[in-house]
C-alpha positions, 0 to 999 in steps of 0.5 A: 149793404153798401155800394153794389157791384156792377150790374153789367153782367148778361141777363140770364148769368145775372139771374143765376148768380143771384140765384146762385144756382150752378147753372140750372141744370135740369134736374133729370138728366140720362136716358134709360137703355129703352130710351123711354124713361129717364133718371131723375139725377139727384133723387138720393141724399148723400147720408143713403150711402151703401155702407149706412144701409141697414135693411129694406123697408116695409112694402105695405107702408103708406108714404105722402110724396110731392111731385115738383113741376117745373116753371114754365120759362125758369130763367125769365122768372129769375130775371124778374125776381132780379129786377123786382128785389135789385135798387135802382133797377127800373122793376123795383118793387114793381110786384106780381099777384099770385095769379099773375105769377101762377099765369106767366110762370107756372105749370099749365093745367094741361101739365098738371093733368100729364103728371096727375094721369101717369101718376094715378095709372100707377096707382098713385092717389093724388091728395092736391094741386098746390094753388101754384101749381108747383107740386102735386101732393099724393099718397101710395104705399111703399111697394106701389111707389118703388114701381112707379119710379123704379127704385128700391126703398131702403133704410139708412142709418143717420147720424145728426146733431146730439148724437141722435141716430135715426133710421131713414128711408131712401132710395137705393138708386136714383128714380125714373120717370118716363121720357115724355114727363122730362120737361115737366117734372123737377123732382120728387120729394117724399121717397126720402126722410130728409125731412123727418131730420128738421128741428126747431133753431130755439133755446130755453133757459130757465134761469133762476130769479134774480137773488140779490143776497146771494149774488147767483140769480140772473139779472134783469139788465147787464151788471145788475147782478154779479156773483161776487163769490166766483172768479171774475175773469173780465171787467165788463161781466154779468151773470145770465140775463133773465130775459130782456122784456119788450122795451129792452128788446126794441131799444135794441135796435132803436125803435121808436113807438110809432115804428110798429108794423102796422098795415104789414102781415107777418107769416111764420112757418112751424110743425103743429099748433100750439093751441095756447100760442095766442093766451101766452102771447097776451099773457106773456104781452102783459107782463113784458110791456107788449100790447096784447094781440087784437082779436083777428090779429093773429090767424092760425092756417091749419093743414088739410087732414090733420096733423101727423104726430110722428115721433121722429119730429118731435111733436112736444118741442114746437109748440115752444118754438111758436111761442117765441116766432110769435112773441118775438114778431109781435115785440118788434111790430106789436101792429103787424098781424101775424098768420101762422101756417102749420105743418102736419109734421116736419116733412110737411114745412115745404106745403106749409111754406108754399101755402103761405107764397102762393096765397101770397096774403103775407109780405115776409115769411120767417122760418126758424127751422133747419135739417139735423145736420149739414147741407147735404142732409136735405135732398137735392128735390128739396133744394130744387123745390126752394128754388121755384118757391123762392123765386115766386116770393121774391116776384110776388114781394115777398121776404123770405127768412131762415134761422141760420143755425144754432151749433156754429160751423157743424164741426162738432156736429158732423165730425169735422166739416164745416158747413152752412144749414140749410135752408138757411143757405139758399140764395133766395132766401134772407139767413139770419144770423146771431149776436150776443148783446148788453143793455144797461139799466136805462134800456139802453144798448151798451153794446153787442158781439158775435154769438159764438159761446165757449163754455168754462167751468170753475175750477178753484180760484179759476175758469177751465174750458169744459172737456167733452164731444166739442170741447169748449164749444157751447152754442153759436150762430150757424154760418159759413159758406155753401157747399152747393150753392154758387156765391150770389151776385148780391154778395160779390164784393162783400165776401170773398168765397166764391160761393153763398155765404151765411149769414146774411145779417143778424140779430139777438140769438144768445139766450145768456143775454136771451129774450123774455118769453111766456109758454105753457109748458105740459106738466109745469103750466105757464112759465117765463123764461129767456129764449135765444137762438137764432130762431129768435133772430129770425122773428125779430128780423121779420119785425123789422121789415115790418116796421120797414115796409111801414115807412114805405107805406106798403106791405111787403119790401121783398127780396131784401137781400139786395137791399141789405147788402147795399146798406152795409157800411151805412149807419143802417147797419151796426158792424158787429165786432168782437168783444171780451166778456162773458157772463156766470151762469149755474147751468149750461144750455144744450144748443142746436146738438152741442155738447155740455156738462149736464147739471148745475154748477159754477160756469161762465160762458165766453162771448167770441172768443172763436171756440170753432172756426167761426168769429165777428169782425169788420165787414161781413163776418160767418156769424153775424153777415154784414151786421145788425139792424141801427137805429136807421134801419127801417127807414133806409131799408124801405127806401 
């Protein structure tokens, strides 16, 4: 985030590299051998392989598909949301309204009505017109959509993060699309079950109050309760954190109280809706030092026709993960309002986020959601439709966030490849890594570390790493580099790869040292307890912008990426380096797949000590980018 790198370079290779798409091939590519209609390349995920199918699929079955248009003039809307989110260029912060966006640079009707007229003489029913008109959203069943786009629907077996095996529904082959729609349409997005794979980035830790006498209960700040009945392996040790509270969390980074997020919204982006989010937050608010959200300050945007409550995703665990996005912002900017847009399910993330760019009423969007696996469990469509939504918010001023992570570089996951999530790795959105942190008992940060957690369990008079699926390897930020996305021009100098990095920057994300949360659970009713993963890194970042975009006296910053890689190197910016320590706990947590002894026992949990491949250190770092916010961040960022 400090100096940028020469901006010398032409315009339009300038706008793919920060968009750091290989070079914006069309995503249709070859001609059938009639030449009238051709294939879409890329219309299968990589987990669709020969040797994971494992029988057809069911004719009858009804399927929602989104058929993405292309953007009118691509490489000149690149160069605008270049301009618009790069210091020091004459066009900074210069934004579009959505109508001005959807006027210069999307579909036209007449388009819309091409792709809308062949898809209903299929037999096609088209359900919307996104207000951008970047998709059309419709419904046929399976047998009607394999003739339409000449591909057969089969079903795969996947395996994700847990162990968990799914049976997912691909195309066999590539789709096509007659010859006359080749300009018009990016991708289809629905045929698949990509999505059916996305989880929520959060972890819980129902740690047991603080005891005292007995030494084993968590503490309220760091030391305030050790286990003097267990080795102690480092001098500066504490046992688990119950949950830092509102003042603790904001000390963290400095803030003071007029640094509130006020005149800014705040979006998040989540399946369901937990119809006790806002009570929790106030009761939740009450407790932990908060100001209860006003009437009118949080809004709930519903899906049209419903939600969808497929097993597959998990219904149960987003209503947790709510919570926590809303709690977290609201800690950071108690003043910003806050709109949530809910997903039917988890394919239906995409519409909730291209809902909240195109009504274009919130200035930062963050998003604690990531697919169960590598890069390349998400679709190649789904890739390309983040590259139209992604450029639109950054031409509109928007900040577009995404967790990073939870289980570290993958390997444990994937069985040895290191990889970045996604969408967490697309170049035109802000991926948020992880930190480990201390605060003493004057609210006060002591400091903090790459969050990357190596779990040992008591064996006599000592500690020995635990044995199992990932060995010692108990939870960490995602990070790492791309493997299918060019290194954007904003991370030239800053990272050596030479393609897009992860993480960008990072904030509070272990849930050892977690953040205090309030959320009516079914069967148990209301409970509090500390929350971490970087689906807690993300809302804290979101609030941070808001209170950035305060000092700016305006409502949205936009693209920072640009911005927060000219700050690195500044006092804005806290280098996050490795630190020795670590803390007790009774009971180890299951972050983002890992694997971890089950039931209560006598751990303790290393922070940094590179159980992976990943590790923090000076300068940009797989774990936590170039660093967290300082004290100073908000004012130099709204600069």
């Amino acid at each position: 985030m400090a100096v940028r790198p020469s901006r010398a370079v032409g315009v339009i290779a300038g706008c793919a590299a920060i968009a750091g798409i290989a070079a914006a091939t069309p995503a249709i590519a070859t001609t059938d051998q009639d030449g009238n209609r051709v294939a879409v390349a890329g219309s299968t995920p990589a987990w669709a392989t020969p040797a994971a199918k494992i029988g057809g699929t069911d004719g009858g079955a009804q399927r929602r598909i989104q058929v993405a248009l292309a953007l009118r003039d691509r490489a000149g809307a690149e160069q605008l949301a270049k301009a618009i989110s790069t210091p020091g260029s004459s066009q900074y912060r210069k934004v579009l309204t959505a109508g001005e966006f959807t006027h210069r640079f999307a579909a036209t009707n007449d388009t819309v009505d091409k792709v809308r007229g062949w898809l209903q003489k299929q037999g096609v029913r088209i359900t919307e017109v996104s207000a951008n008109r970047h998709f059309l959203e419709a419904v046929a069943d399976t047998s009607t959509l394999e003739k339409a786009f000449g591909a057969k629907l089969s079903t795969y077996q996947h395996r994700g993060m847990h162990g968990k095996v799914e049976n997912l529904v691909a195309p066999e082959s590539a789709i096509t699309l007659p010859a006359s729609l080749r300009d018009a349409v990016t991708a289809v997005l629905g045929l698949d079950d990509s999505e059916k794979t996305i989880t929520p980035q959060r972890v819980d830790r129902r740690a047991p109050a603080a005891q005292a006498a007995a030494g084993t209960g968590c503490a309220t700040y760091w030391g305030q309760t050790v286990n003097t009945s267990v080795p102690r392996k480092y001098p500066d040790q504490s046992n688990e954190i119950c949950g830092y509270n509102s003042a603790q969390t904001r000390g963290l980074y400095g803030l003071t109280p007029a640094q509130t997020g006020a005149g800014t919204n705040i979006g998040i982006v989540a399946a369901y809706n937990g119809d006790r989010t806002f009570a929790d937050a106030n009761r939740a608010a009450t407790k932990f030092g908060s100001p209860p959200l006003a009437p009118g300050q949080y809004t709930v945007k519903l899906p049209d026709g419903g939600f969808n409550p497929d097993p597959a995703c998990e219904p149960d665990g987003w209503a947790g993960e709510q919570a926590l996005d809303v709690q977290a912002a609201h800690t950071i900017a108690p003043a910003a309002k806050i709109t949530y847009y809910a997903g039917r399910d988890c394919r239906g993330l995409y519409t909730a986020l291209n809902k909240a760019v195109a009504d274009n009423e919130v200035g930062i969007i963050t998003n604690s959601w990531a697919y169960n696996g590598d890069e390349t469990t998400a679709s190649p469509a789904a890739r390309q439709l983040m590259d139209s939504i992604g450029v639109q918010a950054a031409i509109q001023g928007q900040s577009i966030l995404f967790s990073s992570g939870d289980a570290g570089d993958l390997s444990g996951v994937t069985g040895g490849k290191q990889s970045a999530t996604f969408p967490s790795s697309h170049p035109w959105v802000t991926a948020v890594g992880g930190t480990s942190a201390a605060i003493d008992g004057a609210g006060k940060k002591l400091w903090d570390t790459g969050w990357t957690s190596t779990g040992l369990v008591q064996s006599g008079d000592r500690y020995v790493p635990t044995q199992d699926r990932d060995g010692p390897f108990a939870g960490g930020a995602g990070g790492g580099v791309s493997q299918v996305f060019e290194r954007p021009e904003y991370q030239a100098g800053k990272v050596s790869s030479t393609r897009r990095a992860v993480p960008d920057i990072a904030a509070l994300a272990d849930a050892y040292t977690g953040f205090a949360v309030g959320h009516t659970v079914p069967g148990h009713g209301y409970v509090e307890y500390a929350s971490g993963g970087t689906s807690l890194a993300s809302p804290l970042l979101a609030g941070m912008i808001a209170a950035s975009a305060q000092a700016a006296g305006i409502d949205r910053l936009g693209f920072v990426n640009p911005a927060i890689y000219d700050l690195a190197g500044t006092p804005a910016i806290s280098d996050v380096k490795h630190r020795d320590g670590g803390v007790w706990t009774h009971r180890l947590g299951s972050y983002g797949g890992v694997s971890v002894p089950p039931g209560q026992g006598s751990y303790l949990v290393d922070f940094d000590q590179k159980p992976q491949s990943l590790q923090s250190g000076p300068g940009w770092d797989p774990l936590t980018g170039v660093g967290t916010p300082a004290a100073g961040f908000p004012a130099a960022l709204s600069k």
